[in-house]
C-alpha positions in Angstrom: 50.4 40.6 -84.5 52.2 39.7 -81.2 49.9 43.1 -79.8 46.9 41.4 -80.6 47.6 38.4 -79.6 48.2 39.7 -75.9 45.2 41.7 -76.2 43.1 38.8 -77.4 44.8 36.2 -74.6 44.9 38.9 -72.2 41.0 39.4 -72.1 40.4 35.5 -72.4 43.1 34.6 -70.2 41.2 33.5 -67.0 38.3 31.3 -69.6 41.1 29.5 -70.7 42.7 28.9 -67.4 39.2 27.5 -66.3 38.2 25.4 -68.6 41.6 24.4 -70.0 43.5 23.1 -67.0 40.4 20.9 -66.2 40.7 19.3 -69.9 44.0 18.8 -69.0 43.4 16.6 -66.2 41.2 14.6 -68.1 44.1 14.1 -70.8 46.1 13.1 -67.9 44.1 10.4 -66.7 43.2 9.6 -70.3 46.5 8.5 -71.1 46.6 6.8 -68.0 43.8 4.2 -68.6 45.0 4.4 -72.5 48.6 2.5 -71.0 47.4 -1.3 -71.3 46.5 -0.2 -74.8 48.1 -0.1 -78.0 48.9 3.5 -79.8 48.9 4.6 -83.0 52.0 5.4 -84.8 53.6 8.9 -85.3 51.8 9.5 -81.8 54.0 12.5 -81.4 53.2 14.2 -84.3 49.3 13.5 -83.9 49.8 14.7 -80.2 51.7 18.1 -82.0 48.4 18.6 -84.4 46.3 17.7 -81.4 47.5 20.6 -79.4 47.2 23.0 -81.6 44.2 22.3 -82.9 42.8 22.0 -79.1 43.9 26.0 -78.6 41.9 26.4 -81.2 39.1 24.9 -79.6 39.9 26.4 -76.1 40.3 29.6 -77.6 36.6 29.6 -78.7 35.4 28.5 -75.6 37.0 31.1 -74.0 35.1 33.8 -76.1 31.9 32.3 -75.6 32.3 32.0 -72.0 33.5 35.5 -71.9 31.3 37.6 -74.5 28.4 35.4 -74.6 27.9 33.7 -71.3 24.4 32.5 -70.7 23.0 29.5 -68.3 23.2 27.9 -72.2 26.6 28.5 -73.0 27.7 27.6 -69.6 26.6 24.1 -69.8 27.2 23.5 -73.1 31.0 24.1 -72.6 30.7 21.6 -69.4 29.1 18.7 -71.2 31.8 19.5 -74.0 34.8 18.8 -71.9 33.6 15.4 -71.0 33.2 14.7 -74.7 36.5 16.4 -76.3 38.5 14.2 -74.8 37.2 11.0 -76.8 38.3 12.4 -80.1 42.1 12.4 -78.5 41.6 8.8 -77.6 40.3 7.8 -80.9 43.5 9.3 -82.8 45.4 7.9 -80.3 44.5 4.4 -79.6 44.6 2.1 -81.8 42.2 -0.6 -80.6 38.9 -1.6 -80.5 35.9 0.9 -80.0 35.4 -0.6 -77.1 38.2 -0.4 -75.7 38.8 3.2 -76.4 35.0 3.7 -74.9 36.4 1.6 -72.0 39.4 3.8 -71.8 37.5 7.2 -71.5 34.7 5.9 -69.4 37.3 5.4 -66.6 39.2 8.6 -67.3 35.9 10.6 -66.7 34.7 8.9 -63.9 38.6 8.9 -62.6 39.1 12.8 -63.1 35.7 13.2 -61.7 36.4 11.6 -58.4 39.7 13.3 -58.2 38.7 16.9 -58.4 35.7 16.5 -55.9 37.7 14.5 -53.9 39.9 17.3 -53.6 37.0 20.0 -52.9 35.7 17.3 -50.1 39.6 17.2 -48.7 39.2 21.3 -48.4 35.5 20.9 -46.7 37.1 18.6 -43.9 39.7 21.2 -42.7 37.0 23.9 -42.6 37.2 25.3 -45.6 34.8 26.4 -47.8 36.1 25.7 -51.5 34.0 28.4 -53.5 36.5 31.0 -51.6 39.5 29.3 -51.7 41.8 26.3 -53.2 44.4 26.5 -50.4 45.0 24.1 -47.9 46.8 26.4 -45.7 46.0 29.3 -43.7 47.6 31.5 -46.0 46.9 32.1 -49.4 49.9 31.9 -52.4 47.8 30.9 -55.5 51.1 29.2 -57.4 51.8 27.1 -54.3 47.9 26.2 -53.7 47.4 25.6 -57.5 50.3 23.4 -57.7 49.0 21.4 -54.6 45.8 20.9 -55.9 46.5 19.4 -59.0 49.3 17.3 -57.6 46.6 16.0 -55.0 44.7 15.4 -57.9 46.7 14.0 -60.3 47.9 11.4 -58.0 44.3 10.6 -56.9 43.9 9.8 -61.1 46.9 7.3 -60.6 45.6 5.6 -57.5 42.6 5.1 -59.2 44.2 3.6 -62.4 45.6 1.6 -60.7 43.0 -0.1 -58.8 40.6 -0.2 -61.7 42.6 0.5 -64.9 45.9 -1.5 -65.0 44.2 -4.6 -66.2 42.2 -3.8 -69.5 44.4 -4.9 -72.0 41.8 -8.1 -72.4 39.7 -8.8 -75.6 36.2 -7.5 -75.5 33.3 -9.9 -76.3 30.5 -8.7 -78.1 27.9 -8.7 -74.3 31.0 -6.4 -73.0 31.5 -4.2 -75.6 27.8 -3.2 -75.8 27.5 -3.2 -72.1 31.0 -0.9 -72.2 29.4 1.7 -75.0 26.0 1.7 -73.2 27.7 2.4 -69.5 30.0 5.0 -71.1 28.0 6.8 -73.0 25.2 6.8 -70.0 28.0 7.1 -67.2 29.4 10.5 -68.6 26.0 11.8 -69.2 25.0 11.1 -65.7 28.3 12.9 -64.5 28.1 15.9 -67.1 24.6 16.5 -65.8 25.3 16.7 -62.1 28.4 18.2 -61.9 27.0 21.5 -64.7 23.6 21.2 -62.0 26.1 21.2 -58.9 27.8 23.8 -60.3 25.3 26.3 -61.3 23.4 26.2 -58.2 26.4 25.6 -55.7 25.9 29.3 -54.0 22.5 28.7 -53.6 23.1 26.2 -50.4 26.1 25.5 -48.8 25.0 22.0 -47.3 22.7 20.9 -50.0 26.5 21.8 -52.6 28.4 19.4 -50.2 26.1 16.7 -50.1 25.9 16.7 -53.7 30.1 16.7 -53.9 29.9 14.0 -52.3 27.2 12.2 -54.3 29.2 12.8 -57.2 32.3 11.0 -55.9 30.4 8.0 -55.2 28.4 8.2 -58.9 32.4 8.1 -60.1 33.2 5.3 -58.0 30.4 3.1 -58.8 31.3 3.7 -62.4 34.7 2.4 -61.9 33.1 -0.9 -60.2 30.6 -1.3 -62.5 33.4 -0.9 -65.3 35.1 -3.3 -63.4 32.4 -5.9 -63.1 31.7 -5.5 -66.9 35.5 -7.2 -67.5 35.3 -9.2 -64.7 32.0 -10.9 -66.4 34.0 -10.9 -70.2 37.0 -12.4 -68.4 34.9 -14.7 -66.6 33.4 -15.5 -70.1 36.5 -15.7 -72.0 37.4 -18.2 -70.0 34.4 -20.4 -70.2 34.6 -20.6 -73.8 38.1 -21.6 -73.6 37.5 -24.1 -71.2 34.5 -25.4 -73.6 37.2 -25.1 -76.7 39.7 -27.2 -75.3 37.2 -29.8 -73.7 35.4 -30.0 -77.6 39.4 -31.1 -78.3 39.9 -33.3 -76.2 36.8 -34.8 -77.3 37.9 -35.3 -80.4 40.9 -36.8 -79.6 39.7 -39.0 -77.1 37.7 -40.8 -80.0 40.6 -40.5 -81.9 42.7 -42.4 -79.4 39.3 -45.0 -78.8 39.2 -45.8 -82.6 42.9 -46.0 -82.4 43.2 -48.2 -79.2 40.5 -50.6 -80.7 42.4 -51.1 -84.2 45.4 -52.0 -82.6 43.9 -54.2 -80.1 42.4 -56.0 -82.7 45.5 -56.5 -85.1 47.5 -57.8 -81.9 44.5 -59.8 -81.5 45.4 -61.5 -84.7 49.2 -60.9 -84.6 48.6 -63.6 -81.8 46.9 -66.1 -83.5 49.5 -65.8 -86.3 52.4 -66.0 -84.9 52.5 -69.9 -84.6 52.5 -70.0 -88.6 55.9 -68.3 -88.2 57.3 -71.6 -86.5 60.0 -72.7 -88.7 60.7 -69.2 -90.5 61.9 -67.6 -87.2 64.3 -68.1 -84.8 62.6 -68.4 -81.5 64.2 -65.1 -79.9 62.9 -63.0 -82.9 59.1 -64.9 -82.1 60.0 -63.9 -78.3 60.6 -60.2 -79.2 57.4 -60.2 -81.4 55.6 -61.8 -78.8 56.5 -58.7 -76.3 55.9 -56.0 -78.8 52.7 -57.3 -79.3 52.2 -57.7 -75.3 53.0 -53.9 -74.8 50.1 -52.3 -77.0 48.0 -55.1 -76.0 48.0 -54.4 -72.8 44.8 -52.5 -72.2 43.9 -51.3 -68.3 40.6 -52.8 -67.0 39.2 -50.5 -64.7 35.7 -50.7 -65.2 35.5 -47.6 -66.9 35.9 -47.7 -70.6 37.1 -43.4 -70.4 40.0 -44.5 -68.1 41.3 -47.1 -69.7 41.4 -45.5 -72.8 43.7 -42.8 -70.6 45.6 -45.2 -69.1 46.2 -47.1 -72.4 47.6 -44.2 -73.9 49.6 -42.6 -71.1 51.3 -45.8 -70.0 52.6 -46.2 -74.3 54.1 -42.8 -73.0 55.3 -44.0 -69.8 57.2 -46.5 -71.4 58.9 -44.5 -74.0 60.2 -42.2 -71.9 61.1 -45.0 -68.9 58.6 -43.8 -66.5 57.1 -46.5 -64.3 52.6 -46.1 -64.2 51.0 -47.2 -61.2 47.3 -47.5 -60.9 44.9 -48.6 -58.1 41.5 -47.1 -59.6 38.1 -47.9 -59.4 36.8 -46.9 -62.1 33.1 -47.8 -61.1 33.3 -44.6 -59.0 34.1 -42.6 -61.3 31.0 -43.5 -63.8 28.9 -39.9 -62.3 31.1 -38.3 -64.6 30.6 -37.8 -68.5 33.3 -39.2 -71.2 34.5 -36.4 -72.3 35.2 -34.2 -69.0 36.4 -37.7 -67.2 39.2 -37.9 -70.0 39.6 -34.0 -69.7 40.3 -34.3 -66.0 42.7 -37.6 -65.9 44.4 -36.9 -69.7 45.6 -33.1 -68.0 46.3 -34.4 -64.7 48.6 -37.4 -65.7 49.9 -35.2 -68.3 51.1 -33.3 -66.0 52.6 -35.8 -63.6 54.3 -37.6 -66.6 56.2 -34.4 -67.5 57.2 -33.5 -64.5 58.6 -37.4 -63.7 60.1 -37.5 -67.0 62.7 -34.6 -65.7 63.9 -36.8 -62.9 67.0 -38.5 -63.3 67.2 -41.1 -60.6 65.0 -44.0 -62.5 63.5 -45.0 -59.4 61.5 -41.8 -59.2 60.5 -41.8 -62.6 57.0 -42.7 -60.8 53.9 -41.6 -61.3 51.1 -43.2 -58.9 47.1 -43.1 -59.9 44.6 -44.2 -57.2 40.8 -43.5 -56.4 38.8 -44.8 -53.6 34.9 -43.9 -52.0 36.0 -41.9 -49.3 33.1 -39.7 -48.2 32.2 -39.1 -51.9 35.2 -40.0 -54.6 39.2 -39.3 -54.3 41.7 -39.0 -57.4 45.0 -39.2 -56.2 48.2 -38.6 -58.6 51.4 -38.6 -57.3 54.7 -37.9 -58.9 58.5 -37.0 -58.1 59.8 -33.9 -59.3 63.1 -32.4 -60.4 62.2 -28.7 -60.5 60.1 -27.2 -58.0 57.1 -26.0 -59.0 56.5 -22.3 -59.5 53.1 -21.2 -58.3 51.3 -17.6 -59.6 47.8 -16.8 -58.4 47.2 -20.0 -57.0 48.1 -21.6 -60.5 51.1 -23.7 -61.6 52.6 -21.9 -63.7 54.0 -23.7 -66.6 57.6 -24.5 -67.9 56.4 -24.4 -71.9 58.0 -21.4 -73.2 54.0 -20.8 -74.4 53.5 -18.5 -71.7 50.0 -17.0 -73.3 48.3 -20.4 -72.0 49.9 -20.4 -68.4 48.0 -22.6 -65.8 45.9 -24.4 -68.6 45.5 -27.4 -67.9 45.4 -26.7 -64.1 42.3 -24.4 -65.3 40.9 -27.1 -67.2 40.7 -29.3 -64.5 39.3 -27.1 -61.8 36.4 -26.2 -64.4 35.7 -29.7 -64.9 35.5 -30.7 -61.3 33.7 -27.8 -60.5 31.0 -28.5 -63.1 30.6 -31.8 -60.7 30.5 -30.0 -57.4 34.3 -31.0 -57.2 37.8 -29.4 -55.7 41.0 -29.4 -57.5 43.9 -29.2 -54.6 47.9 -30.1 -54.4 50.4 -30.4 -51.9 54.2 -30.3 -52.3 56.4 -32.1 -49.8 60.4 -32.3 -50.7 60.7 -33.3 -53.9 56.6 -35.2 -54.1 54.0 -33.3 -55.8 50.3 -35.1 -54.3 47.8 -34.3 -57.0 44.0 -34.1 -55.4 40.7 -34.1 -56.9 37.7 -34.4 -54.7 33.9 -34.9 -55.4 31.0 -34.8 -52.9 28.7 -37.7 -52.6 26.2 -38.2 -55.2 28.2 -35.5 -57.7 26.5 -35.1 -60.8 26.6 -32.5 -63.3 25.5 -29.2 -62.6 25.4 -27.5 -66.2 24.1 -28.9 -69.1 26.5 -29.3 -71.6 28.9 -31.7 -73.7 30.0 -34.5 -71.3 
């Protein structure tokens, strides 16, 4: 048994070397791009049937290569190794099919641009690659073999991770047709000019190098236009989250109007009432009514019904946590803007000021300042003290909630809404003063339809 199986390798040995090492390369970078993703348990044992059932395969390609080579056969096997490596991913990974499409699209277009990159490395020093693998000017076939797969391994990982470390992100349905299309298409492309490039790479020198070289740059513009493709479903993503939490806040803004105008009109009549309680209570308990009543009937005037409703609701807050309100607002300016995205921006950016005050201990600089002014288009100013300085990732605040999955939300919210309006979202920090900015050009209106 052991005889024939010697025999059987030993005939079949340099088939297997060329078409399995290759296939190993792709595994490599395979299980690269698979490393955002989640696997499937017992991977070991699935990676243990895996192999053996891959000998299996190798072994037959190795017999047809060998006893039954043809310009057919040839190809065939080519096109195959592209493909054999999906079924790996699928037992593997256990996400989406797009995902795993994602996945081996950038392995093949990663392995691709390794290996030719490699070939053009050889071409720069001189040499001509269909003669030899070695970089030096000797010739030791373990140490030039070892080289070259090191080179190109460590090409697969540089190219990971520029285009690969970040696609652990949900696929729409636009992305993951665009993914399965580009894949599918992608690796065709590439199976089809590297089996051409290969078969005909004696028949001109110059005409096989410029082709190498068109190869590489087919692999890279894979990788971008893989890259665009999440760029465009992150870019997405993040619209319609922006759009979910503005249809919230829509709703609780007329919460909070409905709300505001019920109470407003029962202290309207506590008012009127309270003189029939003249003789039943002591004048101290009338007093204390009398400022209960003042406190939620104090409703901001700021010619713009939007703010006040903010301000009405975030000075109740103010005052439960002893945090003094300041506003000098026109609200006037402010009327460009729709309802809904003006109590968006100013509910999230008081919000956030009233937070960060309420963790200041001195009561002095529990503060928090509102003003807006005409100045070359509109202003919004929010100021606030702080007690812990704020951490900053990617140019967003990043939060103090221990919900870390919606980092940076409501400093996202509010830079979509201002941009919708042509406007900037900035901040400064200066000791222990956080100056909140948000700045509209003259004449700002809304530049996408939409709720407002």
């Amino acid at each position: 048994m052991l005889e024939w199986v010697s025999v059987l390798y030993g005939k079949y040995t340099l088939q297997l070397f060329l078409n399995g090492i290759p296939f190993l390369i792709f595994v490599f970078s395979s299980s690269l791009f698979s490393l955002p993703l989640q696997k499937r348990g017992r991977l070991w044992q699935r990676a243990l049937f895996g192999t053996f059932l891959y000998i299996a395969i190798f072994t037959g390609i190795a017999v047809l290569r060998t006893d039954y080579d043809s310009f057919a056969v040839r190809n065939t096997v080519r096109v195959a190794l592209y493909f054999l490596i999906l079924p790996y991913l699928m037992v593997a990974i256990k996400e989406s099919f797009s995902r795993i499409m994602l996945c081996w699209c950038g392995a093949v277009a990663a392995t691709e641009c390794a290996s030719k990159s490699f070939t053009l490395l050889l071409n720069l020093l001189g040499k001509n690659d269909l003669e030899t693998n070695s970089l030096f000017a000797d010739s030791n076939m373990g140490r030039d073999i070892l080289i070259q797969y090191a080179i190109t391994f460590a090409i697969c990982f540089l190219l990971y991770w520029i285009f690969g470390r970040k696609d652990a992100t949900a696929h729409d349905r636009i992305s993951a047709r665009s993914i399965t299309v580009l894949s599918f298409a992608s690796t065709t492309v590439l199976a089809v000019a590297s089996c051409l490039i290969r078969e005909f790479e004696t028949e001109s020198l110059i005409l096989y190098r410029i082709n190498t070289v068109l190869l590489v740059g087919i692999g890279l513009l894979i990788l971008f236009f893989r890259s665009g493709i999440l760029t465009q479903n992150q870019y997405r993503s993040e619209l319609n989250l922006m759009e979910n939490v503005i249809t919230q806040e829509r709703k609780q803004f007329d919460s909070i109007k409905d709300n505001m105008d019920f109470i407003n009109m029962k202290c309207h009549d506590l008012k009127h009432q309270l003189a029939n309680f003249e003789g039943r209570l002591s004048s101290e308990e009338i007093a204390s009514l009398s400022r209960t009543i003042e406190i939620y009937d104090q409703t901001p005037h700021t010619g713009n019904d939007t703010l006040d409703v903010v301000l009405y609701e975030k000075s109740l807050i103010c005052q439960e946590k002893g945090i003094s309100l300041s506003c000098l607002a026109d609200g006037e300016a402010l009327s460009f803007m729709g309802r809904t995205h003006l109590y968006s921006l100013m509910n999230n950016a008081l919000s956030n000021a009233i937070e960060a005050a309420g963790q200041v201990s001195d009561p002095e600089r529990r503060v928090v300042s509102l003003t807006t002014e005409k100045k070359e288009g509109v202003l919004i100013e929010v100021t606030n003290y702080f007690a812990v300085q704020p951490e900053v990732k990617d140019g967003i605040l990043a939060t103090t909630k221990k919900d870390k999955a919606h980092h940076g939300l409501g400093m996202r919210s509010m830079r979509y809404v201002a941009g919708l309006y042509g406007g900037t979202v900035t901040y400064t920090v200066e000791e222990d003063i956080f100056l909140l900015s948000i700045r509209f050009p003259k004449d700002a209106k809304l530049k996408k339809e939409g709720a407002a």
